[in-house]
C-alpha positions, 0 to 999 in steps of 0.5 A, spaced: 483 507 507 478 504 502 483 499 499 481 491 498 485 486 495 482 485 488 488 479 487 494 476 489 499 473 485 505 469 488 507 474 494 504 480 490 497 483 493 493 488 488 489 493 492 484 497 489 479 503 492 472 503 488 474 510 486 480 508 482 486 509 486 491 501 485 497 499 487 501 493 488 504 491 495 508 486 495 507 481 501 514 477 504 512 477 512 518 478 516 523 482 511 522 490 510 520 494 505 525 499 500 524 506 502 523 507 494 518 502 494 514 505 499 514 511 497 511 508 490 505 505 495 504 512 498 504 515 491 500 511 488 495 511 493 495 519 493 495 519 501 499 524 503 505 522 507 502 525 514 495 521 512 500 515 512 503 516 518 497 517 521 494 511 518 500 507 521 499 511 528 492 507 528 493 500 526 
């Protein structure tokens, strides 16, 4: 995908793709992600939804 963690504070990840895309991911290992709050990461990442679920398949 491209990202790295540029940064983490507390229980936040700030992932960065050299060419500018960023978002922030929370971590809480264990608990599930808000539909919202997902949609916001793939929004951000400017992935469409069948290239994240894609990603999702491979990992």
């Amino acid at each position: 995908m491209g990202f790295v963690v540029v940064r983490q504070r507390g229980s936040h990840a700030f992932l960065k793709h050299s060419d500018g895309r960023a978002t922030v991911v929370p971590v809480h290992p264990g608990e599930e992600m808000g539909r919202g709050l997902l949609s916001k990461i793939i929004k951000d990442t400017k992935l469409t939804r069948k290239e994240f679920l894609k990603l999702l398949e491979e990992a």
